[in-house]
C-alpha positions in Angstrom: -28.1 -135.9 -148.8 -31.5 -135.2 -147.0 -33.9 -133.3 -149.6 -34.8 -131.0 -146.6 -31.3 -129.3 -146.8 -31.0 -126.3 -148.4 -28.7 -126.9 -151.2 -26.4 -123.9 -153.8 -26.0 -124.9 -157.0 -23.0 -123.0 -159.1 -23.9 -123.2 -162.5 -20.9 -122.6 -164.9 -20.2 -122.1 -168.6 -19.9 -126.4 -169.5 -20.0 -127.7 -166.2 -22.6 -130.6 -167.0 -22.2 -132.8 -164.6 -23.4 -130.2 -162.1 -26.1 -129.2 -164.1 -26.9 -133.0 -164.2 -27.0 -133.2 -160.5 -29.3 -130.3 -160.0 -32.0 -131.9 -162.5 -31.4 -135.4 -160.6 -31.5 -133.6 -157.0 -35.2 -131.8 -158.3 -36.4 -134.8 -160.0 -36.0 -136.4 -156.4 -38.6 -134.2 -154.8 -41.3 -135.3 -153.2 -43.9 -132.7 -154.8 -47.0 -134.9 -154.1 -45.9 -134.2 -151.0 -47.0 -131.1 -148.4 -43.7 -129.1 -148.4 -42.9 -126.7 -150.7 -39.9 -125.8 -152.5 -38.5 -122.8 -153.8 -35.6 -122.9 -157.0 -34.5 -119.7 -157.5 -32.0 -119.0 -160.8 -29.9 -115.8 -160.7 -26.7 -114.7 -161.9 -24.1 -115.8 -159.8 -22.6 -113.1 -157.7 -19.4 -114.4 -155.6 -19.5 -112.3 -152.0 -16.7 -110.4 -150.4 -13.5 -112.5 -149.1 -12.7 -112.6 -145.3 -9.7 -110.8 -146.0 -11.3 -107.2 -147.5 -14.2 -107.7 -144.3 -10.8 -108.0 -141.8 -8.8 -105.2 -143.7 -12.0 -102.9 -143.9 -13.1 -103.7 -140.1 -9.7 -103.3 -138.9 -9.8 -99.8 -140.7 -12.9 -98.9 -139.4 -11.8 -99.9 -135.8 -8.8 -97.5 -136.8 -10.9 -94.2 -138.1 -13.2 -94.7 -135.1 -10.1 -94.5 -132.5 -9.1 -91.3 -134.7 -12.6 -89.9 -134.4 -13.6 -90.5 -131.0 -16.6 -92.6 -132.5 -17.7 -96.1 -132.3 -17.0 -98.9 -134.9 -20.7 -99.0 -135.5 -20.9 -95.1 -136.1 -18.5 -94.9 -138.3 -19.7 -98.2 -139.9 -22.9 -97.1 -140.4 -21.5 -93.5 -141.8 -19.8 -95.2 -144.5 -22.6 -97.7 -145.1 -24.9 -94.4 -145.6 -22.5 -92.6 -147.6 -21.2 -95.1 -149.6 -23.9 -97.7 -150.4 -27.2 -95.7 -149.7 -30.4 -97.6 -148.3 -33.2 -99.9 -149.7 -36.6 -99.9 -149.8 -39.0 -102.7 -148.8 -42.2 -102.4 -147.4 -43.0 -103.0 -143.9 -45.2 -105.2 -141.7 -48.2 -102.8 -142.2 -47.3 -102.1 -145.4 -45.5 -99.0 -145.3 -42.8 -98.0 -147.0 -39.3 -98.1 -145.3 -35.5 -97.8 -146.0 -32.4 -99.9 -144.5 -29.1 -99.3 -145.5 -27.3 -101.5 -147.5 -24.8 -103.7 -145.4 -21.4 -104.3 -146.4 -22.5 -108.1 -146.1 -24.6 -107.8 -149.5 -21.3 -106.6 -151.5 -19.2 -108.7 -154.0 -15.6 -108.7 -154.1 -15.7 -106.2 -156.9 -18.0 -103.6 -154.6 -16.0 -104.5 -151.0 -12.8 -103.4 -153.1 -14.3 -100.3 -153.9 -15.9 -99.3 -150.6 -12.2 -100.4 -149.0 -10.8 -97.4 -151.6 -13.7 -95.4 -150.5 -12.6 -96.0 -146.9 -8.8 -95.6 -147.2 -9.7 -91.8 -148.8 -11.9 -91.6 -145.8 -9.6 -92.3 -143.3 -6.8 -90.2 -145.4 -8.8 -87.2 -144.5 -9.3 -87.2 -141.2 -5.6 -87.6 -140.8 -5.6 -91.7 -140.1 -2.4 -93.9 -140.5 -4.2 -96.9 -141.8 -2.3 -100.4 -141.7 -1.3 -101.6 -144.9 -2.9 -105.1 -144.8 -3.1 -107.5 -147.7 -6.6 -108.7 -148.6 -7.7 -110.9 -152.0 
């Protein structure tokens, strides 16, 4: 493995052999060196599955048919509605707000925006497919 790759280490409750590799992978480092690396430790947060982005993009595609909108407007409505915006500060230094994308959500969050969505869709008078997702 080239030490320029970028690298995810999952860190579980007694996995030490992974925990092994990750002090053996930055013990290999080159820090005398000119590039910098960044380690970063945070809670893990497993992301939403293909399944609830397909089932919720399909229903989306579905409402927005309904509504005589596009995929992205009604995407974007539910984004603003449902998950709000962030903060960061911009190029110059002023403040400014995105919205949250579905993209940032874990599988516990995607399955509640996908309930969100199905109440959504009930009232505006949608037949949504009854998909499957995990």
């Amino acid at each position: 493995m080239s030490l320029s790759t970028r690298v995810t280490y999952v860190l579980r409750p007694g996995a030490y052999k992974v925990r092994w590799r990750l002090i053996e992978h930055i013990n290999a480092l080159d820090l005398d060196g000119d590039t910098p690396y960044e380690v970063v430790v945070r809670p893990y947060k497993s992301n939403r599955s293909m399944e609830q982005n397909n089932l919720l993009h399909s229903w989306l595609r579905e409402i927005a048919q309904e509504t005589g909108h596009t995929v992205e407007e009604i995407k974007d409505y539910v984004c603003s509605e449902y998950l709000g915006s962030r903060e960061y500060l911009g190029i110059n230094g002023t403040p400014k707000r995105r919205l949250v994308t579905t993209s940032e959500l874990s599988v516990e969050e995607m399955s509640a925006l996908i309930e969100r969505v199905a109440q959504l869709g009930a009232e505006q008078g949608v037949q949504l497919p009854e998909l499957k997702y995990g």
